[in-house]
N, C-alpha and C positions, 0 to 999 in steps of 0.2 A: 355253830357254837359261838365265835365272835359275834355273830347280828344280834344273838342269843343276849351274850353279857352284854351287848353296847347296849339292849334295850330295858335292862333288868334294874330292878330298884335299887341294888347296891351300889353297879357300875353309876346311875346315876348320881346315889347322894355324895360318891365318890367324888365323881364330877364336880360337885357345889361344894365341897368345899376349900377351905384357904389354900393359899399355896404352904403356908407356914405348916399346916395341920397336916397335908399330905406328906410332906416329905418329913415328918414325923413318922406318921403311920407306914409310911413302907420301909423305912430305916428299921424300923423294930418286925417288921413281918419281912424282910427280908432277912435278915438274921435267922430268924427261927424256922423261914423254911429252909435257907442255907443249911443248920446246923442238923436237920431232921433230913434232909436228905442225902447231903453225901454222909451218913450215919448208917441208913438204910439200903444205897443204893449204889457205893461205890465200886464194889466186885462185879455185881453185874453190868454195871457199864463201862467195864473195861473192852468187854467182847463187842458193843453196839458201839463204842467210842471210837474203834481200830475200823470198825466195816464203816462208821461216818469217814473217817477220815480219810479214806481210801474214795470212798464216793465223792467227800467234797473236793478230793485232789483231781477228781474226772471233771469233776464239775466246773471246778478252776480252768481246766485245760479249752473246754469246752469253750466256754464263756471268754477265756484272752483271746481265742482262734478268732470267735463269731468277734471281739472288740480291733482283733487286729483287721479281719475282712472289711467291717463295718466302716472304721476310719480311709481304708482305701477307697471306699464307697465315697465316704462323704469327699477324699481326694478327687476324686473321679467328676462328683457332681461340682466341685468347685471348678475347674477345670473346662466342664463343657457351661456350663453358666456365663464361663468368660468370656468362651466362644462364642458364646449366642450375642451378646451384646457385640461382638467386635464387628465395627466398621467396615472391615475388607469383609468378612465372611456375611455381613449383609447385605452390601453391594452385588458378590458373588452374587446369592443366592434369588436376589431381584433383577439379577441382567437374566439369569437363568432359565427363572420362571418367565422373564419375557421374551424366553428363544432365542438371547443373545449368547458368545461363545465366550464364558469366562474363562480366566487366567489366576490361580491364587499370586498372590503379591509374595514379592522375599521377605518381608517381615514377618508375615502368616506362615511360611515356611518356616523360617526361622525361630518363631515363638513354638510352633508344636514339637519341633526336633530337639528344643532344649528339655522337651517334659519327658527327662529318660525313661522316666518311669514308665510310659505309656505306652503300648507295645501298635496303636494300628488308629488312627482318625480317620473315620472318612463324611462327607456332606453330602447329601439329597437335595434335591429338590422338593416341590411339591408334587412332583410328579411320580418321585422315589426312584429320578435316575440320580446315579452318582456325579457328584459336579469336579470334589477333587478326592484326595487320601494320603494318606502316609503311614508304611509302615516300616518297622523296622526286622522283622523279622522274615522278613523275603516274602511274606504274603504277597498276592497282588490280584490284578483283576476286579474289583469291586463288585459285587451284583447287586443287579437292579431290586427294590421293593415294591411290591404288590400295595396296593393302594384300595387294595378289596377289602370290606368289613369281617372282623375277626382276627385282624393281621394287629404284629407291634404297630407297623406305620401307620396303616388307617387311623387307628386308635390314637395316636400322636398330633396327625397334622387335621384331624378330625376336631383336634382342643379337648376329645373326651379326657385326655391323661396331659402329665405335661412332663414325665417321663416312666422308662420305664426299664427292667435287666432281665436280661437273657444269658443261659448261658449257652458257648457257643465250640462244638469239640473240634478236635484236628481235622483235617481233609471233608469239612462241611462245607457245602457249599452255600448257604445261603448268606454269608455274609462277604466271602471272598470267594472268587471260582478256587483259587491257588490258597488254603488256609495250611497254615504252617505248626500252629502251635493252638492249644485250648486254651479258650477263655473269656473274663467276664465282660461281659457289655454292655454299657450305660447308653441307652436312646432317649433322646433330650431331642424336643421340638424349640423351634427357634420363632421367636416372633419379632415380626419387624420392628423396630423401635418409636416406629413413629404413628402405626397403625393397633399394635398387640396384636395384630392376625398372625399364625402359624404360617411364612415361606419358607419352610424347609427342616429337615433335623438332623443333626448328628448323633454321628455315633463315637463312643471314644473306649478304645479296652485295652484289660489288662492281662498278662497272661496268667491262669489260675497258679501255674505252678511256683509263682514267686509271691502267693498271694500273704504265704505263711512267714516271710523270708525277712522275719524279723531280727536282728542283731542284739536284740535285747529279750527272747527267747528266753523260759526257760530251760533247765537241761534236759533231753531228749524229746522235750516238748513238738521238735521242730519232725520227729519220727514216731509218733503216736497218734498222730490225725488221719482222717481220713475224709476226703468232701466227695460226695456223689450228685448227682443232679435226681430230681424227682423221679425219671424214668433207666437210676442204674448207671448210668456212664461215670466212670473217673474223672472228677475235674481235678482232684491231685490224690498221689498218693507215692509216699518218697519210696526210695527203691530201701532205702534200710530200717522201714518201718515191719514188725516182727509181726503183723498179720497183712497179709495177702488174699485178698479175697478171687475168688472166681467169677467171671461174668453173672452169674447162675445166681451166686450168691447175693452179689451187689447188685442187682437187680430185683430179688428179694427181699432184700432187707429193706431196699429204697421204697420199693412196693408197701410194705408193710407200715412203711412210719406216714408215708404220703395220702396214706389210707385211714389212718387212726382218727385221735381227736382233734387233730388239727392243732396242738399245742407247739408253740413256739420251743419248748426245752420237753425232752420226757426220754424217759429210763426204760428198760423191758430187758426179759430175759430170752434170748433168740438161739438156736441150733444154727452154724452155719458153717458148711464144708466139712458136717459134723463132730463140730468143736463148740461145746456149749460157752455162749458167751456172755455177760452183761454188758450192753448195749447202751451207752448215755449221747443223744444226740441234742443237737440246737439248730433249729431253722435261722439260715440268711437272711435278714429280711428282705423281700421284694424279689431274690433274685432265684430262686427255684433250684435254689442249691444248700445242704444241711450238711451240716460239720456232723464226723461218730469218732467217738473213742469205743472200740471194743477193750472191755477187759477180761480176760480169761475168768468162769466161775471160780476156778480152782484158789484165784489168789485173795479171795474173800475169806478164807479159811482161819480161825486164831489160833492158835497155840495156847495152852491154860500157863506156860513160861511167861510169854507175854500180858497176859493177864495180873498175872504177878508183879511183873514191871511195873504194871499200872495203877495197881492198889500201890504202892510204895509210892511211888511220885503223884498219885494222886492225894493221900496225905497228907504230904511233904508240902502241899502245894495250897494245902484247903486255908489256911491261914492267909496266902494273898488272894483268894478267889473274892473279901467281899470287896474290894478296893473296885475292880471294874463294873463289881455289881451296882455297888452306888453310882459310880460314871453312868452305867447305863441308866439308873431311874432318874439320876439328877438330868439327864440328860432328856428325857423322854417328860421329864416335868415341865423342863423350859422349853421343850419343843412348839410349844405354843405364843410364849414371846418370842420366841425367833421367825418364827411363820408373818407374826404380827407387823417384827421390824422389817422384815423381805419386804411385804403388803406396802406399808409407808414408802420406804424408799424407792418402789416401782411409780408409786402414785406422787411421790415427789418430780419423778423421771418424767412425767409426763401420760404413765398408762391410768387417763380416768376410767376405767374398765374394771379395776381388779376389782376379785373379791377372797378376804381372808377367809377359809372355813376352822372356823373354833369354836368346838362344843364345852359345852355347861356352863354355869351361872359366877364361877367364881370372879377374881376381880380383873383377867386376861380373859376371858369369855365375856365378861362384858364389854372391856374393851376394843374387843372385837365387833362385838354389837354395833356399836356408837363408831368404829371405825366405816363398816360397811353404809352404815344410814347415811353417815357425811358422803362418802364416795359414789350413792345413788342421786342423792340429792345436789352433788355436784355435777354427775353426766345430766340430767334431768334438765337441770338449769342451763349449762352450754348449749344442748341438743335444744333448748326452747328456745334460746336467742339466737343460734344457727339458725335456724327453721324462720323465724324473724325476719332476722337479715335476708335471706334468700328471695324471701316472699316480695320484701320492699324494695332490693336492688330487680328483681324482674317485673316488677309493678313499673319502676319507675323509668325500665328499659323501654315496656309495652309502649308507654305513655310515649318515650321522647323518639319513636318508629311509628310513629303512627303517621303517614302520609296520603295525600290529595292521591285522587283517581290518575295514577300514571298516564293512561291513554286520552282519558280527557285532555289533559293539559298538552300533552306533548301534540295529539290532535291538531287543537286550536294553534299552538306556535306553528304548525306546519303549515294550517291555510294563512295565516298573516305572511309566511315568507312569499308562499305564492302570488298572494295578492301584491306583494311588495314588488316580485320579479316581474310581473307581468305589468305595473306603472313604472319599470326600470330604476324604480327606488331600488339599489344596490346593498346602498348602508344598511337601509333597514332589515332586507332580507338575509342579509350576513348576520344582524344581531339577532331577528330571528331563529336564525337556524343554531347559531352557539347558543343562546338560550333553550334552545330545544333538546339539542345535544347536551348541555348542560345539566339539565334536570332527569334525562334520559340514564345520562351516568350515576348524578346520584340517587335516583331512587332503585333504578339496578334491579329493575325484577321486586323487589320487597327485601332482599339479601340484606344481611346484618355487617358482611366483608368485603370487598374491594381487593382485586389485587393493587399494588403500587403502580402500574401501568394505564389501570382507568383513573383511578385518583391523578396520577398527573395530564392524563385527557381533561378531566375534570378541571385542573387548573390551570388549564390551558385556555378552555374554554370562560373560567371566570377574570384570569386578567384581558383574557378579549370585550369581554363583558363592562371590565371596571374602565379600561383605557375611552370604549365608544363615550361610558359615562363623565371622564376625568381627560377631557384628551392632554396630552404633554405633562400629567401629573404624573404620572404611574411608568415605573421602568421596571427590568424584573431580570434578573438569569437564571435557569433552572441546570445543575450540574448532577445527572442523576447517572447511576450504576445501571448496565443492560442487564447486566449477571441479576441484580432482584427485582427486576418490571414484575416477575412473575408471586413473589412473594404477596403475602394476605394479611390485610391491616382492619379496623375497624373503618369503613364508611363513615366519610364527611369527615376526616379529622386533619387535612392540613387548609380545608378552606375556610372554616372561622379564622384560622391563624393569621390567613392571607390579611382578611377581611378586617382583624384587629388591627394588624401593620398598617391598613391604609387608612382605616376610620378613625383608632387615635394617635396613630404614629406620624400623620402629615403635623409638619409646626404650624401651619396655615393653609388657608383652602389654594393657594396659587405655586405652594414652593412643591415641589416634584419631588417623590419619595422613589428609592430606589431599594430592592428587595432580592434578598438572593436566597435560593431555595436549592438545599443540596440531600442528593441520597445518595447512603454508602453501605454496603454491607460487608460483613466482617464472618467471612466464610468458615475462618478457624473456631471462633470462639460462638457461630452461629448466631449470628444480632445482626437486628438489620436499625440503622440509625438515620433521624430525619433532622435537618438543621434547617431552621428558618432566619434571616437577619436582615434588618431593615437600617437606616441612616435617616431614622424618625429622630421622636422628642424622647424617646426610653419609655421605660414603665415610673411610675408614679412609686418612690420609696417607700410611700404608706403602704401601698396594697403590696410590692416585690413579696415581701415574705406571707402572705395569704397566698400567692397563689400556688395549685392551680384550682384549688377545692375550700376555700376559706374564706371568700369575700364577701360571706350573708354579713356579719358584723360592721363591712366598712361603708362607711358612707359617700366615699371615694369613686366605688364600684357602682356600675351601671349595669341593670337587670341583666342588658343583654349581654356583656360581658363574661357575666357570672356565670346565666347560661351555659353558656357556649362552652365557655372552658371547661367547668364541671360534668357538662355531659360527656367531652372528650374522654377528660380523667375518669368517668365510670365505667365507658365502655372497653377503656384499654383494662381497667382492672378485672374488666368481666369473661374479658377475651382470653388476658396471657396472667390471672389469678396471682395478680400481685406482681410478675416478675419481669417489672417495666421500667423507666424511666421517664417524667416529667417534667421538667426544668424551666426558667426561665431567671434571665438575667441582664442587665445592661452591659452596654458594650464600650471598653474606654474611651473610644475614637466617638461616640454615641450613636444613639439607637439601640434597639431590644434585640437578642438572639434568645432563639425558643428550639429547645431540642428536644427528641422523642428517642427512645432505643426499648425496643422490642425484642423477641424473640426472631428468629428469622423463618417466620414460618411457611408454608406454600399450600 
């Protein structure tokens, strides 16, 4: 019927037109059907207005129950969320899966003990043995998880789900050998933070019977529920709630709704313990558990007394009835510039994605129109200069990776040593072989990273290099961290540096240039940081502020300079996506200091 009107010539010309025109026309047809129907229709809908009212009061109950469950859910999911991200319980989980004997920490103890709410934690591995737990409810024992397809776990550390609820009754064993009390279970897979692979999951639950155990209740509310699981089990039912059902029954009943249409809320009239009932249930989402209020048939019944009642206050009352009537149209009018102002503001926010839906032609459905076209034409235009950029920053990667036949070269260095050693030329075969070494390191396989450990082989090898070339010029100390040898940097990126220090930082070809090269890593804040400092001539104040990515324009700069530098600067940007530092600066004592801070990665 609705598909009906939305596509019918009325509803449309409706649609088109003004807004001025419309809230015209329904101000006078609402009036007239206000006055023609409670005229015609107000006795009889005294008796249908008493049975709504009673229904929508189930329906209310229904619905706060599934909103009080639901918020515990989403408490639940905040909770194990935290956990997955925390530090200790990732460490656990990766000594564990490596066969080592974890320990949780006092603070991980201490953070899960303050969450009173939470009645039992426990962690898997990937293996789904238990690594720790906590409950408070005397539960204990943990059991192991099946890691067989068709199971929650499988299904978790599998990545097919990324979580998922179960509920879980007293004296079951599958989640504790020793279970003390029913209830619900949130299974959250955990993935490492630095890989996103699934190592392990938790579990975290609540016990059902406090699930209702709101303080802000209404009255008897908290003694008219009833929560069953899909196959019949009590997951609550208060002891002073005034229907009791029999295994038999609740087992029926649950049968019967688990069985229907599959709808999230639905109503029916059921025999049970034969007591005819009306039946208003609401599925939990996700967790295979549904809220019921039975209400006895009998208290549907009306009284024509009551009827009475309600033809008098219905009267009584017909004179404020059109005030909210207008609220609602006016409201249902501008429902369209308000959708529109949402749409803006989302797309001010930053969501180039949205799109407003608003039908017909008037002058906020146009503006819809022309709102959506700008907002296509805007992701269109990003996504084509993304795509751009991407293209030319890997073009231009290809280009500056492109290296000489490794084995050729390194080869031929290798017979010149020989032949050096075997005329007992010493020198030569020493530079040799660091040149062989040399090149050996940087070109590293075709690899785009280095850890910090060959990079300083690497410069080891190039001031041995520089010294045979420069003797008595060149001095150097290298002050590096053992803790990040292991860490991974972009390839080639402190020997231009060396190489600037010594080619324009000497004041002259005879004066000796002394150079100090320090790495440090910063274990808390995860950064690893590279300082370079020389007691050269400094940088030239023209080009300081160009660099490290700026010096096309100067005429200061020399090709190979610019080079060097700029390649550096792209590859660090390509590496750790912006979240780097670059620097260079003179030093008051003089000479350049040049510093680099990465991510600390491995």
């Amino acid at each position: 019927m609705i598909r009906w009107l939305a596509g019918s010539r009325a509803y449309q010309w409706f649609q088109n037109l003004n807004i001025k025109t419309k809230m015209i026309l329904v101000y006078f047809s609402g009036m007239a059907v206000l006055l023609l129907t409670l005229s015609l229709s107000l006795i009889f809908a005294a008796n249908a207005s008493a049975q709504e009212s009673l229904i929508q009061e189930s329906w209310a109950s229904i619905e706060y129950g599934n909103t009080l469950i639901e918020k515990e859910q989403e408490y639940l999911t905040g909770i194990a969320e935290y956990f997955c991200i925390s530090s200790d319980v990732q460490s656990m989980l990766r000594g564990s899966n490596a066969g080592l004997e974890t320990t949780p920490s006092s603070e991980l103890m201490a953070a899960l003990q303050t969450r009173f709410y939470i009645l039992s934690t426990v962690l898997y591995n990937c293996a789904g043995k238990p690594v720790m737990y906590m409950s408070i409810d005397g539960s204990h024992s943990p059991a192991a998880q099946s890691a067989e397809e068709g199971t929650i776990f499988a299904s978790l550390i599998s990545g097919q789900r990324i979580y998922a609820w179960s509920f879980i009754d007293r004296d079951e064993t599958t989640y504790m050998a020793r279970d003390n009390s029913p209830k619900l279970c949130l299974w959250h897979v955990v993935k490492d933070n630095r890989t996103m692979l699934p190592i392990g999951v938790i579990a975290v639950a609540v016990d059902t019977r406090k699930l209702l155990g709101s303080d802000t209740r209404p009255e008897k509310f908290y003694d008219s529920l009833i929560i069953l699981s899909d196959d019949g089990r009590n997951a609550f039912c208060s002891p002073g709630n005034a229907v009791q059902l029999s295994p038999e029954a609740s087992a029926g009943l649950a049968g019967f709704v688990s069985n229907g249409a599959g709808n999230k809320f639905g109503c029916s009239i059921q025999t049970l313990d034969e007591v005819k009932y009306r039946v208003f249930y609401g599925r939990i989402s996700s967790t295979g558990l549904c809220t019921y209020l039975l209400v006895p048939y009998r208290a549907l019944l009306w009284s024509s007394i009551t009827i009475a009642v309600y033809a008098i206050f219905g009267i009584s009352l017909c004179a404020v009835l059109l005030l909210p009537m207008l609220v609602l149209c006016s409201t249902w009018i501008t429902k369209p510039i308000q959708k529109l102002t949402a749409s803006m503001e989302s797309f001010m926010n930053g969501n180039d994605s949205i799109c407003v839906s608003i039908t017909g032609k008037d002058e906020i459905g146009r503006l819809g129109q022309i709102f959506n076209a700008m907002v296509r034409n805007q992701h269109e235009l990003l996504e084509k200069n993304y795509k751009s950029k991407i293209r030319e920053q890997a073009a231009e990667l290809d280009m500056q990776q492109a290296q000489i036949n490794p084995h050729f070269l390194y080869n031929m260095l290798h017979s010149i040593q020989w032949m050096a050693l075997q005329k007992k030329e010493m020198e030569i075969a020493n530079v040799a072989y660091a040149l062989g070494r040399f090149f050996r390191v940087s070109l590293s396989r075709g690899q785009s990273v280095i850890t910090v450990a060959q990079e300083f082989d690497l410069v080891q090898y190039y001031f041995y290099l520089q010294n045979f070339r420069f003797p008595g010029l060149i001095s150097y100390t290298i002050d590096d961290d053992s803790a990040v040898r292991g860490a991974v940097v972009p390839k080639f990126i402190i020997q231009p540096l060396l190489e600037n220090s010594i080619v324009h930082g000497m004041k002259s070809s005879d004066v000796p240039i002394y150079i100090h090269l320090v790495c440090r890593g910063d274990a808390e804040r995860r950064r690893l940081t590279i300082l370079i400092e020389d007691n050269g001539k400094g940088i030239d104040p023209e080009i300081l502020p160009l660099l490290p990515d700026r010096l096309e324009n100067s005429s200061s700069a020399k090709s190979g300079s610019r080079f060097a530098l700029k390649n550096i600067d792209i590859r660090l940007n390509l590496m750790f996506h912006g979240d780097y530092q670059f620097t260079f600066e003179n030093r008051p004592e003089g000479g350049a200091r040049v510093r680099i801070e990465t991510p600390l990665a491995t």
